[in-house]
Structure formats: C-alpha cells, structure tokens
N, C-alpha and C positions, 0 to 999 in steps of 0.2 A: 521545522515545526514539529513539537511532540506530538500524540496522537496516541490515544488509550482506548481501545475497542476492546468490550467483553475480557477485561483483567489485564489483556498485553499490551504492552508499551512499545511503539514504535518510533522514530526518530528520523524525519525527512527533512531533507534543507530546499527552502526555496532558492532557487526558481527549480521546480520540477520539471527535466529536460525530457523524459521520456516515462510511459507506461506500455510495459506488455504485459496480455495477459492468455494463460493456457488453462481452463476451466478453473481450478484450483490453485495452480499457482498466479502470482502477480509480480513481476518485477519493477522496482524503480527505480531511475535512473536520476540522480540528482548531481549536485555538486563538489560530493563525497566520494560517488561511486556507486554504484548499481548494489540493488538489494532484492532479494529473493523473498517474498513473504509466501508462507506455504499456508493453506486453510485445510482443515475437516469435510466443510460441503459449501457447495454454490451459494448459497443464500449468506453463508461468512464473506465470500470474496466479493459482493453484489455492494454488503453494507459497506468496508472495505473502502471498493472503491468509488460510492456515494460520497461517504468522508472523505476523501482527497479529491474530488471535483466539486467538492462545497468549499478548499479552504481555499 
C-alpha cells in the first residue's frame, strides 16, 4: 500500500510481516523485503508509525 507523509512516498505491501524500530530509524519487513525508513526527529517516526498501525 502507498503511503505519502510530509512530501515522501513510501511503498509497503500487505501483510506487514514485521516492524522494528531504533528511535529514528524504522524498518519494515514486508512481502518484498525489509525497508529502512530513516527520519530527522521523533515526532516524524511517531506519525510514521501511527500511519502503518491505522492501515
């Protein structure tokens, strides 16, 4: 599923097999293969990952 937060376009396939996350970074673990989303500050990776536990 696409997913556009603050200008960037990111690109997840359901079924979301796994999230980690290390303050700033977030990785996900999908269908595809594991993706690394890197943020600026806490409050990016919070919204983030609000958006992928809302879809």
């Amino acid at each position: 599923m696409p997913y556009t937060h603050k200008g960037q376009h990111y690109s997840i396939i359901s079924p979301v097999i796994s999230i980690a996350v290390n303050k700033l970074n977030i990785v996900v673990q999908d269908q595809s293969g594991s993706q690394l989303f890197e943020f600026t500050d806490r409050k990016e990776s919070k919204e983030f990952l609000s958006l992928l536990y809302q879809a």
